[in-house]
C-alpha positions, 0 to 999 in steps of 0.5 A: 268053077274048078273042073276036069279039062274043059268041062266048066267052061263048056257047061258054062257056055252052054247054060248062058246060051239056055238061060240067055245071060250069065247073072254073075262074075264067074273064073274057071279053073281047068285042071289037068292031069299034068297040073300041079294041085298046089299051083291050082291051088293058089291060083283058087285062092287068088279067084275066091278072093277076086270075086267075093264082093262081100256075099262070098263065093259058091264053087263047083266042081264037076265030081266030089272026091277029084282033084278039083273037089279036093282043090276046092276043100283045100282053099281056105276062106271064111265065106265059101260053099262047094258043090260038087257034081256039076251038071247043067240043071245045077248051074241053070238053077243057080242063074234063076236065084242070082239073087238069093244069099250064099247058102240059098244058092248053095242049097239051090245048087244042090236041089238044081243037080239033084231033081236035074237027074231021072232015069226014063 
């Protein structure tokens, strides 16, 4: 997860306290407005390659077009997917498919972030 400020690891928190677990290997990176977006960066590259064992990696990040959307774009890797617009039914709906392929939790992301959102 590559967010603003506390935001990842706080939404993380929270969605193991709801689903009870946290079913993956997971590294958030912080990014503040004093950060240099290099340095974040590499620090990026060095977590997707720690953590890929062999399925590739989905990263999140909280708004498509920041700093941590773009950081997230700039990593280059050969199995990756990012979704951007983290909200906390994205994040249950990937616990609840664990086991589904790169691309299935991508997608599942995505329909998680989407159908996580009406207006009352």
């Amino acid at each position: 997860m590559i967010t603003h400020s506390d935001i990842g690891s706080q939404m993380l928190l929270t969605a193991t306290s709801v689903f009870g677990k946290n079913p993956f290997r997971v590294e958030i990176l912080s990014v503040d407005n004093y950060d240099h977006p290099n340095d974040v960066k590499e620090l990026g590259q060095k977590y997707v390659k720690f953590l890929d064992q062999g399925n590739g990696v989905l990263v999140l990040t909280d708004i498509i077009g920041t700093t941590p959307s773009n950081i997230a774009e700039s990593i280059d890797y050969k199995n990756i997917r990012i979704v951007a617009g983290l909200n906390l039914s994205m994040l249950l709906n990937v616990f609840n498919y664990s086991n589904d392929s790169l691309n299935q939790l991508a997608d599942k992301a995505v329909d998680g972030g989407i159908t996580g959102i009406m207006k009352l």
